[in-house]
C-alpha positions as CSV (number, residue, x, y, z in Angstrom):
1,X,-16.1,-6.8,8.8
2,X,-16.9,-10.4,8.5
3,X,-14.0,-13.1,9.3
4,X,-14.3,-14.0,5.6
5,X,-12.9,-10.8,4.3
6,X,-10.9,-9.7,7.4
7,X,-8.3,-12.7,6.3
8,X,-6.9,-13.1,3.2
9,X,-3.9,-14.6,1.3
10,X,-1.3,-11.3,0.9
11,X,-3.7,-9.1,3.3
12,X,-1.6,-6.6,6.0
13,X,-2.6,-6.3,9.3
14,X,-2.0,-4.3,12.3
15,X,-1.9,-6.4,15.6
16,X,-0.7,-6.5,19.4
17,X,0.5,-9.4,20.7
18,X,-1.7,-9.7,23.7
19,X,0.2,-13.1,25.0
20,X,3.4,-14.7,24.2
21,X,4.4,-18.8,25.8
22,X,7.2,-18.3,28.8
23,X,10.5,-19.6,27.8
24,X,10.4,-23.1,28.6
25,X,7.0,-23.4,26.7
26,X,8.4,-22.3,23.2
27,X,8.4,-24.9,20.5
28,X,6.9,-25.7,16.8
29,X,3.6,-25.3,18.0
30,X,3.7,-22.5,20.1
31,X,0.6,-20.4,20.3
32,X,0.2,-16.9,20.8
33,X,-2.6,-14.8,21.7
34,X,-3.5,-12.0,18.9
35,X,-5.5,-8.9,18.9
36,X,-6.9,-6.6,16.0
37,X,-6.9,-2.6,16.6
38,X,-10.1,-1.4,16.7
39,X,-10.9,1.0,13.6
40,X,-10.7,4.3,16.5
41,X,-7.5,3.2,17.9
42,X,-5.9,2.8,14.2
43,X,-7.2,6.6,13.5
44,X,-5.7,7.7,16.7
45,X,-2.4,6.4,15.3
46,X,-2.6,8.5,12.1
47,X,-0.2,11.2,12.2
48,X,-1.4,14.3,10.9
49,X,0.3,16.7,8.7
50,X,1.1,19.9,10.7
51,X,2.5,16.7,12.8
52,X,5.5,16.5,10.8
53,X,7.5,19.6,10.5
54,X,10.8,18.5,9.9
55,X,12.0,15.6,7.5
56,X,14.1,14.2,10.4
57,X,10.7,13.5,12.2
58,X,9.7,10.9,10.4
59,X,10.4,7.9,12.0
60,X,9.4,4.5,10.8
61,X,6.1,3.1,12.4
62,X,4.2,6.2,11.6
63,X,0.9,5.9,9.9
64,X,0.1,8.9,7.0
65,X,-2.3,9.9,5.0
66,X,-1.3,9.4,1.3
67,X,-2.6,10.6,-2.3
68,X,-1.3,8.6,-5.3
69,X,0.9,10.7,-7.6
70,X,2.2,8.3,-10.1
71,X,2.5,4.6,-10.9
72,X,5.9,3.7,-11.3
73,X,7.2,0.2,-12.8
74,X,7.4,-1.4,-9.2
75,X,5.1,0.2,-7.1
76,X,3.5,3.9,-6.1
77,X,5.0,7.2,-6.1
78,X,2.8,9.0,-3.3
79,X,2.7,12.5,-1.7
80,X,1.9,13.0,2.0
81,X,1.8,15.9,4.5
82,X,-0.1,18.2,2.4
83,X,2.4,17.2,-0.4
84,X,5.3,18.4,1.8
85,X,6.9,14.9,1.8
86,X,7.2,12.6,-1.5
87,X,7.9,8.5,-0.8
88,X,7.4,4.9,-2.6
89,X,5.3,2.3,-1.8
90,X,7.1,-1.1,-3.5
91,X,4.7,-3.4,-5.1
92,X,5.2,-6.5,-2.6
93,X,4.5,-4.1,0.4
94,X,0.7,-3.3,-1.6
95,X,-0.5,-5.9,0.1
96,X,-3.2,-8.2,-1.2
97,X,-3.4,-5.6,-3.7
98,X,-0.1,-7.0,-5.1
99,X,-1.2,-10.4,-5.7
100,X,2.0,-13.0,-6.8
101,X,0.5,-15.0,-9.5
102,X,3.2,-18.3,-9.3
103,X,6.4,-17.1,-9.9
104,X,5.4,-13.7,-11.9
105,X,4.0,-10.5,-9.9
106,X,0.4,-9.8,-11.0
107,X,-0.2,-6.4,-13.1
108,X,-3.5,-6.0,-11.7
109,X,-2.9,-4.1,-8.7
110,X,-2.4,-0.9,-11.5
111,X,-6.1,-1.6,-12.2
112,X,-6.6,-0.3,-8.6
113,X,-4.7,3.1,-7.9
114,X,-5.7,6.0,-9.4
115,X,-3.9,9.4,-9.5
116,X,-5.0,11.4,-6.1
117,X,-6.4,7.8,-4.6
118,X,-5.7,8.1,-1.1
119,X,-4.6,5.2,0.7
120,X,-3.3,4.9,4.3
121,X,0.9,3.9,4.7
122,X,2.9,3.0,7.4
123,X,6.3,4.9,7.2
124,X,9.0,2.0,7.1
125,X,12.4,3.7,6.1
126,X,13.3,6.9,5.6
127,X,16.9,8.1,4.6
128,X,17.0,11.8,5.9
129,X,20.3,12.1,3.5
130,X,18.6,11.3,0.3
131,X,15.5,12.5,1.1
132,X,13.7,8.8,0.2
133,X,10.9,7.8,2.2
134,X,9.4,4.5,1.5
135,X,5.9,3.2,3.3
136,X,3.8,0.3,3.0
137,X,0.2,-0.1,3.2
């Protein structure tokens, strides 16, 4: 990808902090040292469904393969594991495709999820008593 489209206002990325300033060189304009996954590591981090047998599993971090179900007021209702598991995707954690236009949220992210679109998500909470699972992309 060029540099151009790689960063972008609202865009989510995946990183490893390859070098951090020692204690006494912390300050305002402390720099650290970034690195991108490559596309094959990120795909080696995708858990797959017969991965995820029990709900209890699912631990935040993980990355799934999703399939739109439903638009919702604030965000996606999505399915994952072969439909085994249901969870949300809120609209600020779509990304750039959630777009804040000044103080009101943009609509036009709706434009841009289909039913059955899949989309990667990263697992971020899961509540094992109310069977909620929510992700972001």
């Amino acid at each position: 990808e060029k540099a151009e489209h790689l960063l972008g206002e609202g865009r989510v990325l995946d990183f490893i902090v390859k070098s951090s300033p020692s204690k006494g060189q912390q300050g305002l304009n402390t720099i650290m040292k970034l690195g991108l996954q490559s596309r094959e590591t990120r795909s080696a981090q995708i858990t797959l469904p017969d991965q995820l047998p029990k709900l209890h599993s699912l631990q935040p971090g993980i990355l799934v393969h999703t399939s739109v179900e439903a638009l919702a007021k604030n965000g996606l209702c999505v399915a994952f594991a072969n439909g085994a598991y249901r969870g949300s995707i809120e609209g600020p954690h779509l990304g750039s495709f959630f777009p804040a236009t000044g103080r009101q949220e943009s609509a036009a992210w709706r434009d841009v999820f289909d039913k059955n679109r899949s989309v990667t998500a990263r697992i971020i909470a899961v509540d094992v008593a109310t069977k909620i699972v929510r992700l972001s992309l």
